[in-house]
N, C-alpha and C positions, 0 to 999 in steps of 0.2 A: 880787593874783590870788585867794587864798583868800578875800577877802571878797567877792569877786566872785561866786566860785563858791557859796559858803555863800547869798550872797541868791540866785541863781537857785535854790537849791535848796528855798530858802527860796518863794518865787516858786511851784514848780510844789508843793508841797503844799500852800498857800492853793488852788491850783486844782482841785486833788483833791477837799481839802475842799470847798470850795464845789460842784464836781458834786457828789460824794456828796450831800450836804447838798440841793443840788436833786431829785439822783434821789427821794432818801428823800421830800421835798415833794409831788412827783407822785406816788408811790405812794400816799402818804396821804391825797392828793385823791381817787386815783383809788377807793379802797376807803372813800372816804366818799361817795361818788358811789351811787345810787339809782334801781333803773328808774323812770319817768315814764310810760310809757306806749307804745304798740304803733304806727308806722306800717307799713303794706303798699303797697310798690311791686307792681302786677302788672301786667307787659306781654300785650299783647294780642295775638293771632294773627289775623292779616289783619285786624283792627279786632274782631276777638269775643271774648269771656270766657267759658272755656267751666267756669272756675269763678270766684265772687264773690268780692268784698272780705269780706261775710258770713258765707260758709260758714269761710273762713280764720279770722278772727276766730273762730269757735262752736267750731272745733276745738282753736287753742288756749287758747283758756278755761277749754274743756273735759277736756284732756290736761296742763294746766299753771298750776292754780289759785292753785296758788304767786304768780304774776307779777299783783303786786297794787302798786300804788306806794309806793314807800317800802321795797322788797325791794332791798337791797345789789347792786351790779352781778357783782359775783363771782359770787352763786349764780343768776344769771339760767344756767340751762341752754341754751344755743347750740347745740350739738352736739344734742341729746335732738329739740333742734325741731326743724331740721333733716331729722335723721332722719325725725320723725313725720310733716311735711308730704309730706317724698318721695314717702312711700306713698301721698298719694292719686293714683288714673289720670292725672289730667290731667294732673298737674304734673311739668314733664322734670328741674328745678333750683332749689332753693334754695338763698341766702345772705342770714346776718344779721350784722348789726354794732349795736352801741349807741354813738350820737353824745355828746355833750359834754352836752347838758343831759338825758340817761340816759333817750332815745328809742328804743327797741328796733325797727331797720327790717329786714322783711321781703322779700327781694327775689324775685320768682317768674316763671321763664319755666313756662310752659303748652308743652302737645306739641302738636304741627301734624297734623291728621288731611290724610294726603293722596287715603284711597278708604275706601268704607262699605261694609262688608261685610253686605248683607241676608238676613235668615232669615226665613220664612216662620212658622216653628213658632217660631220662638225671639227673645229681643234679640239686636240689631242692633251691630254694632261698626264701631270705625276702627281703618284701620291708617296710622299714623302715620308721617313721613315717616325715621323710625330703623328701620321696621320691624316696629314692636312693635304691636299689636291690645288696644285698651282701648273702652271701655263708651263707649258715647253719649251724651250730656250730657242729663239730663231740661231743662234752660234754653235750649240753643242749637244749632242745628243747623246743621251744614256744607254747604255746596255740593257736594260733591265725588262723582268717579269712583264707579259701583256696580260692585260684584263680586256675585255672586248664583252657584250652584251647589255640587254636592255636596265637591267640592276646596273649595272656597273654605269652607265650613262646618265642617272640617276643619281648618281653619287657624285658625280662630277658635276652635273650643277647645283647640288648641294655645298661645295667646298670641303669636304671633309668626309670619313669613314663612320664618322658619329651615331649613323644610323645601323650599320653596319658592324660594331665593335670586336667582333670574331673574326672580321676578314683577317686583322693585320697580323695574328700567330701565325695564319695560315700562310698568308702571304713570306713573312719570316722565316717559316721553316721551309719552305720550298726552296727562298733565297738563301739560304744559309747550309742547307746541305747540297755536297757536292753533287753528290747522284741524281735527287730531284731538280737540283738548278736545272741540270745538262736535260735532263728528260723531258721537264715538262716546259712546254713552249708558250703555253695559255692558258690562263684560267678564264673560262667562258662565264658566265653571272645572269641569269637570265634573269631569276629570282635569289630573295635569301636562301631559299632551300632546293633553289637548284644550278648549281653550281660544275661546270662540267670541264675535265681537264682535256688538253690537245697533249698529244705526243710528238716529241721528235722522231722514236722511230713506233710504230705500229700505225696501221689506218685509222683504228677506233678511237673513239671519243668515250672518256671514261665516263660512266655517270658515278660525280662523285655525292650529292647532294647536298647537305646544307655545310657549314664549314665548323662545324663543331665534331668532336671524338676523332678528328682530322688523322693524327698518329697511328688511332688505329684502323682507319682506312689504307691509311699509307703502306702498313704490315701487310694487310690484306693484298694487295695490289704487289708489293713484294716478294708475296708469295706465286703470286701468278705468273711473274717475271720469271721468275728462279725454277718454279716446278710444274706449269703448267704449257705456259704457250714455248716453251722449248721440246715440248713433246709435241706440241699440237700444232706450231706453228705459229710464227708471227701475226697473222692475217688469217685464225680460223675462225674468229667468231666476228661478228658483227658488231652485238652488244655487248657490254661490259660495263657491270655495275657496282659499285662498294657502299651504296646510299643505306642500303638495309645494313640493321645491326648485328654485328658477325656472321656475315655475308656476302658471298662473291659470285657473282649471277653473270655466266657467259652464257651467251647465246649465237 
């Protein structure tokens, strides 16, 4: 029995040793291991790049001179780039990893502008589907919702919809249904509570008002479409209101 136990015991310290003796191997690979060079994964929003594989690349070249081949994997900074890329506008997320033959990959989603907020006097912004309001790409341009008015211009150089927390359903449902995409061309924002839609086709300017019970505005206005100005005509009223509740005020 004693020799029994003495060889198992014997048994699991051979096996000690040899992890150890492995770990210690892979450590030693691993800190002999050397960056190789830089790939960038960057996914695309709706098929567009609203920033290059270029500009990424120029940044960190330019922020991290360091990362030359043959620089130890250890002191490749992770963390620093990371950080640094974040800050540009477009970009919602990075992560990096360095693979086995000491390829440093770049991974990057890009922010999704979901409406462009137009200024007359000024650039132009998006505001992105988080919420947040960043700079317009000099390379690529968006399809999307315009917001145009003194609220809305407001909100742009606040950075964000924060003040505003109602616009982004409204904005979402507009974008996200077919019918109203195609319809509505602008949401004008003078104030919060007055808020006024353009049309693709009719003259009038809808007064929608403030962007809350939005749905049921939209029904409302539905209804006008469908049973009213196909009797009356495209172009018979002037005014056109849905601000009041359960209310539709032609003039």
């Amino acid at each position: 029995m004693k020799k029994a136990k003495l060889k198992k015991a014997l048994g699991l310290v051979t096996i000690c040793l040899v992890l150890v003796g492995f770990i210690g191997f892979v450590e030693k690979q691993s800190q002999l291991k050397t960056y190789q060079g830089l790939e960038i994964d960057l996914k695309a929003v709706s098929g567009v790049y609203f920033v290059e594989e270029k500009e990424i690349e120029s940044i960190v070249q330019s922020a991290f001179p360091e990362l030359k081949s043959g620089l130890p994997i250890s002191e490749v900074p992770l963390t620093a780039l990371e950080d640094r890329l974040a800050g540009h506008p477009f970009i919602k997320s990075v992560q990096t990893s360095i693979g086995q033959k000491g390829i440093l990959k770049v991974t990057i989603n890009q922010h999704e502008p979901i409406a462009r907020i137009a200024r007359p006097m000024a650039a132009d912004g998006y505001i992105t589907t988080e919420g947040l309001i960043i700079p317009t790409s000099p390379s690529y341009t968006s399809r999307v919702l315009i917001l145009e008015g003194a609220y809305a211009e407001l909100l742009m150089d606040q950075g964000s919809v924060d003040a505003m927390p109602e616009l982004m359903p409204l904005i979402e449902f507009v974008t996200k249904d077919e019918f109203w995409g195609a319809q509505v061309s602008e949401l004008e924002i003078n104030k919060r509570d007055d808020i006024r839609l353009h049309q693709q086709v009719g003259k009038q300017i809808i007064e929608f008002g403030d962007a809350h019970d939005f749905e049921s505005k939209f029904r409302r206005i539905d209804v006008l479409y469908k049973e009213i100005l196909p009797r009356k005509g495209w172009n018979a009223y002037e005014r056109i209101s849905v601000k009041f509740k359960n209310q539709i005020v032609c003039e």
